[in-house]
C-alpha positions in Angstrom: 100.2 82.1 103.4 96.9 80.0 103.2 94.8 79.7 105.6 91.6 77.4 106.0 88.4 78.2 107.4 87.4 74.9 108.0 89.6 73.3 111.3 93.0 74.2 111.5 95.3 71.7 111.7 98.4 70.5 114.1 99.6 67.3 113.0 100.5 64.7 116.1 104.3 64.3 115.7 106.0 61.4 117.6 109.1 61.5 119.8 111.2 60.9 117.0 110.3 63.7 114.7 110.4 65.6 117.7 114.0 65.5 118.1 114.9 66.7 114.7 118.1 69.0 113.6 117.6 73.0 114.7 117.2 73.0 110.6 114.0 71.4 110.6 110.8 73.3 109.6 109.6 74.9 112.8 106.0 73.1 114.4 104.5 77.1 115.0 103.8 80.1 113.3 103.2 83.5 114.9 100.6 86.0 113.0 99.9 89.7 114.1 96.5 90.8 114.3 96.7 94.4 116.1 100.3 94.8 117.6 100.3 98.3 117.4 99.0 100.2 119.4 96.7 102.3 117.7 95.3 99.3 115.7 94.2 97.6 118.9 92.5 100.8 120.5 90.8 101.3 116.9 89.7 97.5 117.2 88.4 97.7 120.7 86.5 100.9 120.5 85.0 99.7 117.6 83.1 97.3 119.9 82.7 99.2 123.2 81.1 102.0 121.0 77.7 103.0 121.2 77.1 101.2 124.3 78.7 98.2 123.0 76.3 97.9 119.6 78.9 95.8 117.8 78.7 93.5 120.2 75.2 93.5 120.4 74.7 92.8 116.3 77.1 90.1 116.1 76.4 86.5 115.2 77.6 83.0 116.2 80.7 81.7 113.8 79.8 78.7 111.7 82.5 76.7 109.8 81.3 76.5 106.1 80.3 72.7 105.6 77.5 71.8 104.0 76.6 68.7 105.9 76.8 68.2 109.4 80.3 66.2 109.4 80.2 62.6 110.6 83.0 60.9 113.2 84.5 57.8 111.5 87.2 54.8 112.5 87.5 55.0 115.7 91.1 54.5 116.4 93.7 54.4 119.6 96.3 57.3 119.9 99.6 57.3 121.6 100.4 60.8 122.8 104.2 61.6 121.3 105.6 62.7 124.3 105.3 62.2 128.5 101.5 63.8 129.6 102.6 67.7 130.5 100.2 70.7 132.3 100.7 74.5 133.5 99.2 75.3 136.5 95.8 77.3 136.4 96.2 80.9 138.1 93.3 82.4 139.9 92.2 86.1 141.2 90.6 85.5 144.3 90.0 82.2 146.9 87.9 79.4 146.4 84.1 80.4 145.9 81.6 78.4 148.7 81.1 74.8 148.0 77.9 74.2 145.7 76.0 71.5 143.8 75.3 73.3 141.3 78.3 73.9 138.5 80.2 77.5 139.0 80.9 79.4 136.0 84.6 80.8 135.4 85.7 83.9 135.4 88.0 83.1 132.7 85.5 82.1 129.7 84.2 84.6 127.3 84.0 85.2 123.3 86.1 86.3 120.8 84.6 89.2 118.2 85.9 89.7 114.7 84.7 90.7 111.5 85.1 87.7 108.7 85.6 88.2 105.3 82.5 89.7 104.3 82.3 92.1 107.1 79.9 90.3 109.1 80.5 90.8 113.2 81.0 87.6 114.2 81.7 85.8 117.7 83.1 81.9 119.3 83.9 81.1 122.5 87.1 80.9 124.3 88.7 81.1 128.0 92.2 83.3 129.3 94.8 80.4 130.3 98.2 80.9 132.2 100.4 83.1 130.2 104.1 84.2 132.1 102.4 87.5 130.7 99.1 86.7 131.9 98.1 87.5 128.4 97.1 84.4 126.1 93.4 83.4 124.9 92.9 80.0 124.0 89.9 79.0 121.0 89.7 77.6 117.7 91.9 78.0 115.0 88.9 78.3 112.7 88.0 81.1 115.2 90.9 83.5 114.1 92.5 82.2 110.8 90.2 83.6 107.8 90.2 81.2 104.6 93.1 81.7 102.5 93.5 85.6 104.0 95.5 85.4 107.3 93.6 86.3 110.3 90.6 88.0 111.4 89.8 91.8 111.5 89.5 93.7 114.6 90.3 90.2 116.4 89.4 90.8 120.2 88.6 88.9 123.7 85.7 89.6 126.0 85.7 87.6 129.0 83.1 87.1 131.6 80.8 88.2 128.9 77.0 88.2 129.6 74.1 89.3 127.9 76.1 91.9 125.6 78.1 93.1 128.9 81.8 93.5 129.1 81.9 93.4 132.9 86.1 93.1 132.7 86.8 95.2 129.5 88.5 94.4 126.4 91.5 93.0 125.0 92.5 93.3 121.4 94.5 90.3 120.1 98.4 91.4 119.5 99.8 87.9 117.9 98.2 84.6 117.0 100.0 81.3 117.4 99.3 78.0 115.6 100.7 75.2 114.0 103.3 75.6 110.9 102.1 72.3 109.3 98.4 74.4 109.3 100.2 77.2 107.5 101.8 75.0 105.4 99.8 71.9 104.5 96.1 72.7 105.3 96.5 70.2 108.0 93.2 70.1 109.4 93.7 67.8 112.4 94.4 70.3 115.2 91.9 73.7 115.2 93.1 75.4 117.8 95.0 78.9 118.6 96.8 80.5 121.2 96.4 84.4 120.8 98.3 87.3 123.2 96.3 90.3 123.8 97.0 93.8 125.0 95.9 95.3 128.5 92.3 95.3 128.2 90.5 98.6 128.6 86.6 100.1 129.3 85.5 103.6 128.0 85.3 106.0 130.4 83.4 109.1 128.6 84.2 112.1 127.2 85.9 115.7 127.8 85.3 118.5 126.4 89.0 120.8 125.7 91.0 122.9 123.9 92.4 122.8 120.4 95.9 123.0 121.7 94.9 120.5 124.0 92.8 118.5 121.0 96.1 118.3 119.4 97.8 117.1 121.8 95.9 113.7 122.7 97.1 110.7 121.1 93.7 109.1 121.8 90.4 109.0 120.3 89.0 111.9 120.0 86.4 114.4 117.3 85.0 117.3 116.5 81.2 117.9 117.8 79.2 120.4 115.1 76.8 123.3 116.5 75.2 125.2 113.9 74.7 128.9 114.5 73.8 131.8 113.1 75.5 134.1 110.2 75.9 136.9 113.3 77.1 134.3 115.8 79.8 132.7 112.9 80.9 136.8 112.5 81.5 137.2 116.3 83.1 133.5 116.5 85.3 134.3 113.7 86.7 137.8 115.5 87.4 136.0 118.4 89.4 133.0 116.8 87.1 130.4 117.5 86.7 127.2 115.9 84.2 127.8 113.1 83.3 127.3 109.6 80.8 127.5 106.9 79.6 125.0 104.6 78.2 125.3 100.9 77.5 128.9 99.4 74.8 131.3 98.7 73.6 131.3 95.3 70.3 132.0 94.0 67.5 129.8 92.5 68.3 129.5 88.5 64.6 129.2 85.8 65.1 126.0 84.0 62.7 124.2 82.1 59.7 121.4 83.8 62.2 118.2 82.9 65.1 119.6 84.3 66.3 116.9 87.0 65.5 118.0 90.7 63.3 121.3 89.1 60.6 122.8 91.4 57.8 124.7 90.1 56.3 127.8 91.9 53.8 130.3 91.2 54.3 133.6 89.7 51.7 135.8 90.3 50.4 138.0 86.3 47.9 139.9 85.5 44.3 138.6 84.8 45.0 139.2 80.8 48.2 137.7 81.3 46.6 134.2 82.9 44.0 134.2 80.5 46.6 134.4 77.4 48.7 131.5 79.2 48.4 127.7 77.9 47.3 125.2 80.0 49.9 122.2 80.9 53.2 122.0 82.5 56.2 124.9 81.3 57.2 128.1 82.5 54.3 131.1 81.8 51.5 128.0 81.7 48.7 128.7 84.3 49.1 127.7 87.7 45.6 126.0 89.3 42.7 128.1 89.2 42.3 131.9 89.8 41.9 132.3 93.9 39.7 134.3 94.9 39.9 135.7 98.8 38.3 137.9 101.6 40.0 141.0 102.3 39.9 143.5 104.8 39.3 147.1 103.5 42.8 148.4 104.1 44.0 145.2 102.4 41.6 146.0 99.4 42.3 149.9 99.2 46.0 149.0 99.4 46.0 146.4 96.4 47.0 148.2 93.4 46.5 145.1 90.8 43.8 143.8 88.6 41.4 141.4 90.2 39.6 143.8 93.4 36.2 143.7 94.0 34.1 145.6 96.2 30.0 144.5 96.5 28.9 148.1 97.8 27.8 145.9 100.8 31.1 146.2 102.5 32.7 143.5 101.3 36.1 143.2 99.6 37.9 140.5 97.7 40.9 140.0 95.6 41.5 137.9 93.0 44.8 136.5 92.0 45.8 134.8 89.3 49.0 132.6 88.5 51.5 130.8 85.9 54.0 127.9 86.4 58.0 129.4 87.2 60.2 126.1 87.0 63.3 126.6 88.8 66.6 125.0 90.2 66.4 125.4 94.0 68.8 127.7 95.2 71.4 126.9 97.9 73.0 129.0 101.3 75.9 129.0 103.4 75.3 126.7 106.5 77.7 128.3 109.4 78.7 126.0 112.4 81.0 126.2 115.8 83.0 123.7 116.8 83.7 122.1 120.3 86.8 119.6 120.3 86.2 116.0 122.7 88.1 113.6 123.3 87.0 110.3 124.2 88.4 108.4 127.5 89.8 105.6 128.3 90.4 103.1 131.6 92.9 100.7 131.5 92.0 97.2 132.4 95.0 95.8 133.4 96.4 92.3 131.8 94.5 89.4 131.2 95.2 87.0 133.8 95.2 89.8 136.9 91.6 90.4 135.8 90.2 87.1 135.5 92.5 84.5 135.8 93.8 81.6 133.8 93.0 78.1 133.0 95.9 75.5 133.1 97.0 73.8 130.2 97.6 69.8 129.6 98.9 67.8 126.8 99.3 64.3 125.8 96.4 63.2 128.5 95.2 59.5 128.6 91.8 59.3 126.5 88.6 58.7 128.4 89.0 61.3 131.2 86.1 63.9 132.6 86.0 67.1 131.1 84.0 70.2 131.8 82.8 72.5 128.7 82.3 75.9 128.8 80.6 78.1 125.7 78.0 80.1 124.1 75.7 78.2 122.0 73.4 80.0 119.6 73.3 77.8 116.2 70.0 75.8 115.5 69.9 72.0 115.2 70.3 70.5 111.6 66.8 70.0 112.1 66.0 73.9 113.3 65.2 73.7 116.9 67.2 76.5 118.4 67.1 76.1 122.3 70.4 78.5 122.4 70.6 82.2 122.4 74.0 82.4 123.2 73.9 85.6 125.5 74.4 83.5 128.2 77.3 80.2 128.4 76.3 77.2 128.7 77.9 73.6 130.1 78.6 69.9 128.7 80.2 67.6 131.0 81.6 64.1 130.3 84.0 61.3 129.7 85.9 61.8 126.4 86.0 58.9 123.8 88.5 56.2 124.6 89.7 56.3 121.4 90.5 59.3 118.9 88.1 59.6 115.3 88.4 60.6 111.9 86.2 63.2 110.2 86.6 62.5 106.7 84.6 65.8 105.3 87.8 67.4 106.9 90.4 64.7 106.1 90.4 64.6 110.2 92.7 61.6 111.4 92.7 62.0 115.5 90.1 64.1 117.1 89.1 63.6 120.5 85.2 63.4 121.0 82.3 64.4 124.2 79.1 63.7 123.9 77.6 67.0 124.2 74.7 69.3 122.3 75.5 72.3 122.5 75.3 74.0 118.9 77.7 76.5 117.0 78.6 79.4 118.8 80.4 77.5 121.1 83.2 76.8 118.8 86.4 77.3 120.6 84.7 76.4 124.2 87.0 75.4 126.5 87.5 71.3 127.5 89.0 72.0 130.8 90.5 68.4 132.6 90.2 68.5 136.5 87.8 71.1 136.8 87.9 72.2 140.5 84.1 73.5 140.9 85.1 75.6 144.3 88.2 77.3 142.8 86.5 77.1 138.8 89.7 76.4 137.6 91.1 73.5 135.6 93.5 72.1 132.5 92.3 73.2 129.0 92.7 69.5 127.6 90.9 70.8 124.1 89.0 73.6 122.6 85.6 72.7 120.7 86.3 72.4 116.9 83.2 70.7 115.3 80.0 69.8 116.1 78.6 65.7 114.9 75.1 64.2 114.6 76.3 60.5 114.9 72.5 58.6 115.2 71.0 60.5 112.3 68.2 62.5 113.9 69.3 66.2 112.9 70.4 66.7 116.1 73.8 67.7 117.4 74.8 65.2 119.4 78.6 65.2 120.0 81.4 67.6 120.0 84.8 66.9 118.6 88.5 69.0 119.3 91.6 68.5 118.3 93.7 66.2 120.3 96.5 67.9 122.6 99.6 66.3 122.0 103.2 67.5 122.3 103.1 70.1 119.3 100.3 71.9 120.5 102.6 72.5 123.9 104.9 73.8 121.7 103.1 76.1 119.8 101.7 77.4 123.4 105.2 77.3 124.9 106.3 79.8 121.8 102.9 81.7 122.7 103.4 82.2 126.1 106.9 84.1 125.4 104.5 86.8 123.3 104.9 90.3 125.3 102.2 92.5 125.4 101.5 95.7 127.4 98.9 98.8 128.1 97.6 100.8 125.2 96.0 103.7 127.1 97.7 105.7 129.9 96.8 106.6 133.4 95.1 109.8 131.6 93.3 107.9 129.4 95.0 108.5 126.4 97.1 106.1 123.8 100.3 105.0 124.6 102.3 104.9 121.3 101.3 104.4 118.1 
């Protein structure tokens, strides 16, 4: 399958197409990104870990273009089918009235790693899932170029200055359009992902190795090293312990020998007076040293070199040559003290946070509210977003639908807006209710314009939603997903 970085397409199909045979070519495909269970607790832990590090490091998404794209011939849209919405679903009553505009509880980022590696993040809310499961974003935001989906694909909402205040939920399936799949049609980037129960670390326990063996969850080995006497009386009691490497003496090799060491060898005064001076074994080492003894030290040297003044002082002199060797090694003994690593489960999506609505085939020209996390510069460099913290565009939408022709983009729906990259996958959300922050995701943010010329980002552009992309979220919201870690904390499955 081929997949495109750049936006993801979902053609706009009219009333007739539509109504083809049952033997048409579906309008969806369905991708799995962690199903398993054990692949989504591997993909979550590897950003809760470490106090959430991973999520820490990564860095806004960009899609690869290497001009800022323009929006071209403006033209009018008929949606292919009557206007459509699912209800928004909310976890607690309206907040108090205020001027001032009330964040969701249902926005957040998506993590991944892209091809390279790199930990990246966009934006993206939780909409109304039968399952209370689905993620809306970008296509461009889960689909890698030409290699399926994302790694260790996952959704943290309410997200706030590297916080995960509600947990997190691995991605199960990914939904998008078949003509993307098929076509590289770039004219609708959007997905629909299902994710597991979310879940938050909950520490550690120390146990025992039956018990070690046991747990289905995460869990290692902790190393203590102790003592050859200690590893003796660990191994007589049946303890978990081991040794590592081996004893085996220092070998005399020659001065160019790689890793070689050279230390003195104490001769004779004849002896250091017949050596050479340079670098090899039997070659002098330094200079003779001559120190202060005491008398029993002097009366109990035996060697060449001992002086005594008649005055009552005593000296030794010692004298040295070059011994090159390869440096020994010894057995390094350690104990062992099995842990496993907890779990909480979060629950599902949408009983955690919520939902957004979801509307298609809208009339043009109607206010929206955007949600994301800006972080990109400006084409000209000015980066006024950190994208720790979401920000908000709000607006009429263009009256008419544009083309992008660095994408081959025939109907995108437009805001002017300037928030930067980062916020790919943002939320447009129709009827946004400030009391109850809820509202209809009409569009998710797919590129980013700079229409007067002055290297600024100055509109926003998403994919129009028409009739296919309720039918790709109509297969999506059929996706079933459930816990991955038990009331112990350990994993369910595998």
């Amino acid at each position: 399958m081929k997949r495109l970085l750049v936006p993801l397409a979902v053609a706009g199909l009219s009333a007739a197409v539509l109504a083809t045979p049952a033997t048409a070519a579906p309008s969806w495909v369905s991708d799995p990104l962690s199903p398993k269970p054990a692949d989504a607790y591997s993909a979550a832990y590897f950003w809760l870990d470490a106090n959430g590090a991973a999520l820490k490091k990564a860095t806004e998404f960009r899609v690869d273009a290497k001009d800022v794209p323009k929006l071209v011939h403006p033209q009018t849209t008929s949606a292919d089918g009557k206007p459509g919405m699912t209800a928004p679903t909310g976890t607690s009553g309206a907040a108090p009235k205020s001027k001032n505009v009330n964040l969701p509880k249902t926005i957040g980022k998506v993590f991944f790693l892209d091809r390279s590696g790199n930990q990246r993040w966009c934006s993206a809310t939780s909409i109304q899932a039968r399952n209370r499961n689905l993620v809306a974003t970008a296509g461009h935001c889960v689909y890698e170029q030409g290699k399926d989906v994302f790694a260790k694909w996952v959704f943290v909402p309410g997200y706030f200055q590297g916080k995960a205040p509600f947990g997190v939920y691995a991605g199960a399936y990914a939904f998008t359009a078949y003509d993307l799949d098929t076509y590289d049609d770039y004219d609708g980037d959007f997905a629909f992902v299902a994710v597991h129960n979310g879940f938050e670390l909950a520490g550690e326990k120390t146990v025992t190795k039956a018990e070690f063996d046991k747990w289905a969850g995460d869990k290692w080995v902790k190393k203590h090293e102790i003592t050859a006497k200690e590893f003796g009386t660990c191994v007589l009691n049946l303890g978990n312990c081991w040794s590592e490497g081996e004893d085996k003496p220092a070998d005399q090799v020659g001065p160019d020998y790689p890793g070689a060491v050279v230390e003195r060898d104490e001769v004779g005064e004849q002896a250091y007076k017949d050596a050479k001076t340079g670098r090899g074994n039997g070659y002098k080492f330094g200079e003779p040293e001559t120190v202060p003894v005491t008398k029993a030290e002097y009366d109990a040297y035996k060697g060449p070199g001992a002086k005594d003044d008649t005055g009552g002082n005593y000296t030794i002199t010692r004298f040295y040559t070059q011994k090159w060797l390869k440096p020994g090694t010894s057995r390094t003994f350690y104990q062992g003290e099995y842990v496993l690593g907890l779990a909480k489960d979060a629950g599902r999506l949408g009983d955690a946070v919520g939902g957004q609505g979801v509307a298609w085939n809208q009339p043009m020209g109607q206010k929206v509210t955007v949600f994301g996390y800006p972080a990109a510069p400006h084409p000209d460099g000015d980066k006024p977003f950190t994208g720790l913290t979401p920000k908000i565009c709000a607006g009429r939408t263009g009256t008419k639908t544009y083309q992008v022709n660095m994408f081959e983009v025939e109907t995108h729906q437009v805001l002017k807006c300037s928030m930067t990259g980062g916020s790919d996958g943002a939320p447009w959300l129709l009827r946004y209710d400030n009391n109850k922050r809820t509202g209809y995701v009409n569009g998710v943010t797919s590129m980013f314009h700079d229409q007067d010329g002055n290297d600024r980002i100055d509109f926003v552009s998403s994919a129009y939603f028409d009739g296919e992309v309720a039918d790709v979220y109509d297969k999506a919201n059929h996706a079933a997903t459930k816990s991955i870690v038990g009331p112990g904390g350990e994993l369910i499955g595998k």
